[in-house]
N, C-alpha and C positions, 0 to 999 in steps of 0.2 A: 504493500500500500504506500511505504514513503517513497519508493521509485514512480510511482504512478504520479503521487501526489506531486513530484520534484520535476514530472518530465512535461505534467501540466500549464507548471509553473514556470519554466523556461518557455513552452508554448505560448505562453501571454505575455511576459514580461523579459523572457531572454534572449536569446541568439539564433532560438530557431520561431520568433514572434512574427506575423503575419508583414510588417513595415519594415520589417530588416531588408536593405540595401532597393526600399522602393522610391528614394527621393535622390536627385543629385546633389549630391554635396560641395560641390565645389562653389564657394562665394557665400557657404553658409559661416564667418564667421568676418563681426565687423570690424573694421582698423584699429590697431594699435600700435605702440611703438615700444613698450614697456610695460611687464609683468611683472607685479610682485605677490609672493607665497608669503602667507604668515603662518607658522607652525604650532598647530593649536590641538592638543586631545586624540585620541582615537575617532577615526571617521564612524564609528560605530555609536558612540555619546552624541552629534553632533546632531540641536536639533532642526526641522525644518528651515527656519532662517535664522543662521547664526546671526547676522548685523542685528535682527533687534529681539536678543535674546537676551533677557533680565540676567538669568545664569552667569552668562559670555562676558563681562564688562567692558574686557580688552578688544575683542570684534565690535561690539555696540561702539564703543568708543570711535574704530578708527573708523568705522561706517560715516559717522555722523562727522567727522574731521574730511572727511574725503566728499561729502556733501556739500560742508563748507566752504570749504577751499576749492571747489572744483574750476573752478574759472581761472584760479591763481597756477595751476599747474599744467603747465604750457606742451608736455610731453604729453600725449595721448596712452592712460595708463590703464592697466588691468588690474584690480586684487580679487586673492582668491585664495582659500583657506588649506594649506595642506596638514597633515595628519604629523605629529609629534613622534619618532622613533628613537628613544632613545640607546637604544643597542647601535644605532647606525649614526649618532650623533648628532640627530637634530632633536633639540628641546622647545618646549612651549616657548615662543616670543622669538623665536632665530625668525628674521625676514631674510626671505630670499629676493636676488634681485638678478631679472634678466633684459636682455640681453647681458648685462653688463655681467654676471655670473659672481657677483659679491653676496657674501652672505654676513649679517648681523645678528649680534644674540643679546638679550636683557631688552628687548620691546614689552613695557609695562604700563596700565594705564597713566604713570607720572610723566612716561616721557614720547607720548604719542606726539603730541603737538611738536615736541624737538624736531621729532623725526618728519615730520610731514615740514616745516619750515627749510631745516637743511635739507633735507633729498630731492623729495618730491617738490616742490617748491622752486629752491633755490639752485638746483643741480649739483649739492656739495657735498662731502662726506660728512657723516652724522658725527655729532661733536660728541653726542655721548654714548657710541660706539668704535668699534674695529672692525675694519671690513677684513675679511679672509675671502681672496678669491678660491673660487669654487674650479674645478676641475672636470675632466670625463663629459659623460651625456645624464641628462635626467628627464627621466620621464614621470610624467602625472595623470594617474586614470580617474576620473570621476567615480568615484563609489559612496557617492552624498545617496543612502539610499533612503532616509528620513524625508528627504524632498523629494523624491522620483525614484522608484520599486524599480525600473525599470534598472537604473545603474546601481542602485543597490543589490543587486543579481547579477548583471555583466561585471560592475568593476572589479569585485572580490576575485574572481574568478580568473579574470585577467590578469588582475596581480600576482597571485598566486603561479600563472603559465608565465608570466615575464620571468618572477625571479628562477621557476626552476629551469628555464631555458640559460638566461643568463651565468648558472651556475654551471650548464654543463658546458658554457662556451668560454667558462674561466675570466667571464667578466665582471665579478661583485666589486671588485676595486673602479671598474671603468664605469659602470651605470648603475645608477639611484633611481628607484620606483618608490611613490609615492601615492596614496589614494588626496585627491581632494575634493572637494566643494564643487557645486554648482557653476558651473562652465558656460554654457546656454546650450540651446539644445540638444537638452534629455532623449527627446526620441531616435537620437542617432545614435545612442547606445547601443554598445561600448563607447567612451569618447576617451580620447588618448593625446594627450601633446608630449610633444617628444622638444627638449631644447636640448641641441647637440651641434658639435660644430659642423660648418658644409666641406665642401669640398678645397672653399680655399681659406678655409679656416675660421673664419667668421662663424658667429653664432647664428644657429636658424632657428628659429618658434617654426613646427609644424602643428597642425591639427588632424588627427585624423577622427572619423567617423565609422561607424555599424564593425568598429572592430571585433574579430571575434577570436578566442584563443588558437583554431589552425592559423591566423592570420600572423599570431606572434615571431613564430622565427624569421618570417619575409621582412616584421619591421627591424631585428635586429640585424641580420643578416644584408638586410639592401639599404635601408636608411641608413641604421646606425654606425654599419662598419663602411659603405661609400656612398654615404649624402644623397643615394637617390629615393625619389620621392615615389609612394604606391597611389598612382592615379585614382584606381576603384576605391579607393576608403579618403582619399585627400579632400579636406573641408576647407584649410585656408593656411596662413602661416601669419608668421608679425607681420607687422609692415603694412604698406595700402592694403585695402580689402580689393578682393579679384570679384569684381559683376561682369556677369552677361558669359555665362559660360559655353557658350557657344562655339565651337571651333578651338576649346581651352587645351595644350596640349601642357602636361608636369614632368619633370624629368631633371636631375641633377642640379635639383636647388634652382632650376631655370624654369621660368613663365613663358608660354609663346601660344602669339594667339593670331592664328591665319595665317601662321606660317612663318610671322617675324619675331623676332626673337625681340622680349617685352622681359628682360632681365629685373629682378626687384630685387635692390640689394638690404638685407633682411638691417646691416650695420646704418643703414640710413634715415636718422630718427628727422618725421616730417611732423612738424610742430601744429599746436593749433592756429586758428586765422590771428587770434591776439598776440601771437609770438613776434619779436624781430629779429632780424642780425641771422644768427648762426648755430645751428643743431650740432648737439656732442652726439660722435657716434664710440659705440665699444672700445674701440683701442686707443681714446682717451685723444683721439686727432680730432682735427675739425672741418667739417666738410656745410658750404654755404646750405641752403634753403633759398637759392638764386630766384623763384619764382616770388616769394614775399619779398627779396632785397629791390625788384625791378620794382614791384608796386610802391615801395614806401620811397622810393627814389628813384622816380622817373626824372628824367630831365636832369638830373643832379650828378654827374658823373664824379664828383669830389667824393661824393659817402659810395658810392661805388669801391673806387678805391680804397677807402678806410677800408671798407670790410675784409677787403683781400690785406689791407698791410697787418691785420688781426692776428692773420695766419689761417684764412679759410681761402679753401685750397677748392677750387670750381670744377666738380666733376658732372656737369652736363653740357652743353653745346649752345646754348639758350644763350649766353654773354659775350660769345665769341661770334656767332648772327646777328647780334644786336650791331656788333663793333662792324662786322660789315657789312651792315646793310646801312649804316652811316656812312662807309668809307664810300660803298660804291655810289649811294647817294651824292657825296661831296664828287666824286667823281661826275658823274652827269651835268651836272649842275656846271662846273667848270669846263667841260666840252662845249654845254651852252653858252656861254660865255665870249669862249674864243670863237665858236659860230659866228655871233654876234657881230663882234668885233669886226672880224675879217670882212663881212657883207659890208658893214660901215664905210670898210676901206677902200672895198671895192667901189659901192656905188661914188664916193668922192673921185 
């Protein structure tokens, strides 16, 4: 009777549920630029909605701080609750942080506010922390099954086939699995993001979707060990959101759509509309946000300049069109000219 009753129960809510792999998922997951973990309890305590649970004070807290301040925080940011392992070293209040792969410990409701001022805020390191960069790949399956049965039954489950695959491919020192919190969509359970580095060593956010545990070895084996991406389960990654999937092809950390290569580089944080100046990417370099510098300074070629003698370093093509299509314009314009001229001379 518990096999009957168990095999029921994946019929409605598991792997083998009538909506498994019936929606495309690609462009199901909207932009960001920056995710942070807060390591909080057993995914198993964790109730419906942690942000307004009496229980929680430390999630209430930073819920209502990220409310606040949301206008103030210019990166387009994700939080989201991962599960406390202390055998593997993460304790309640370690925040994770990615792309950037730093991780902080002693987040308490005293020093919530610190930390939403320096980090998220200010882009600085938290005065009353130590970052320790974080290493390997880490993965995070949604197993919130207090809010959605559905992942409360996929995630466990998957957890469980990541680490014993992981272990027979001698990888526990290389990739961290994690259960967390509420993702957005639940009906695409399993849901899995994988932050691991790509191909050319930068950090990538994937999403996948309707993962199922045979699905596990392919993520270890093709994502994790060379950065390529599994189209059939692929929902979205950091960085701009992918709409209109239409002709969408994924393949080696690379985007192409109709056939041209529409490359998203995952290290390229694109600010909100209130942002100016200059986006910090991962490796602590500086790469412009050329499209807000043109609007805040049109016609002004001096703050042009400033921005590059900053030390932002122009990786699009957009500034270097601009300069010549003044040039050829000046050019024209002086053709005209001597045109001019010369008939002048002529008809005298």
């Amino acid at each position: 009777m518990a096999s009957d009753s168990s095999t029921l129960h994946d019929a409605v809510n598991g792997f083998t549920r009538p909506e498994m792999n019936s929606a495309n998922l690609a462009g199901t997951v909207d932009a960001y630029d920056r995710h942070i973990f807060i390591c909080y309890k057993n995914h198993l305590s964790w109730p419906p909605r942690l942000e307004a649970s009496d229980d929680d004070p430390l999630l209430k807290l930073v819920a209502a701080r990220f409310k606040a301040r949301k206008n103030e925080i210019t990166v387009k940011t994700k939080i989201t609750v991962c599960e406390s392992r202390e055998e593997a070293g993460f304790y309640d209040g370690d925040v994770l942080i990615f792309p950037q792969m730093i991780r902080y410990r002693g987040l308490d409701e005293s020093n919530v506010e610190s930390f939403f001022e320096d980090v998220l805020v200010n882009g600085k390191p938290w005065a009353a922390g130590v970052p320790k960069v974080m290493t390997g790949s880490n993965v995070f399956v949604c197993a919130h099954g207090s809010r959605d049965v559905r992942c409360g039954v996929c995630g466990p489950e998957l957890i469980k086939k990541l680490n014993e695959e992981i272990g027979l491919r001698g990888l526990k020192d290389q990739v961290s699995v994690m259960a967390c919190s509420h993702v957005g969509g639940h009906k695409y359970a399993g849901n899995v993001i994988v932050y691991s580095p790509g191909p050319d060593g930068n950090i990538m956010g994937h999403w996948y979707g309707y993962v199922t545990p045979n699905d596990v070895p392919e993520l270890l084996d093709r994502h994790i060990a060379k950065g390529e991406i599994i189209q059939k389960l692929w929902r979205g990654q950091m960085g701009p959101s992918v709409k209109g999937e239409d002709d969408l092809k994924v393949s080696n950390g690379e985007v192409t759509r109709n056939g041209k290569n529409d490359h998203i580089e995952i290290h390229y944080l694109s600010n909100n509309k209130n942002v100016a100046g200059c986006c910090q990417d991962v490796n602590g370099g500086i790469s412009c946000c050329i499209d807000e510098i043109f609007e805040q300074n049109k016609g002004n070629e001096e703050s042009i300049e400033a921005q590059k003698k900053q030390g932002c370093k122009i990786t699009r093509n957009r500034l270097v069109w601009r300069e010549h299509d003044v040039l050829t314009a000046v050019g024209v314009l002086g053709a005209v000219a001597v045109v001019a001229v010369a008939y002048k001379l002529y008809r005298r």
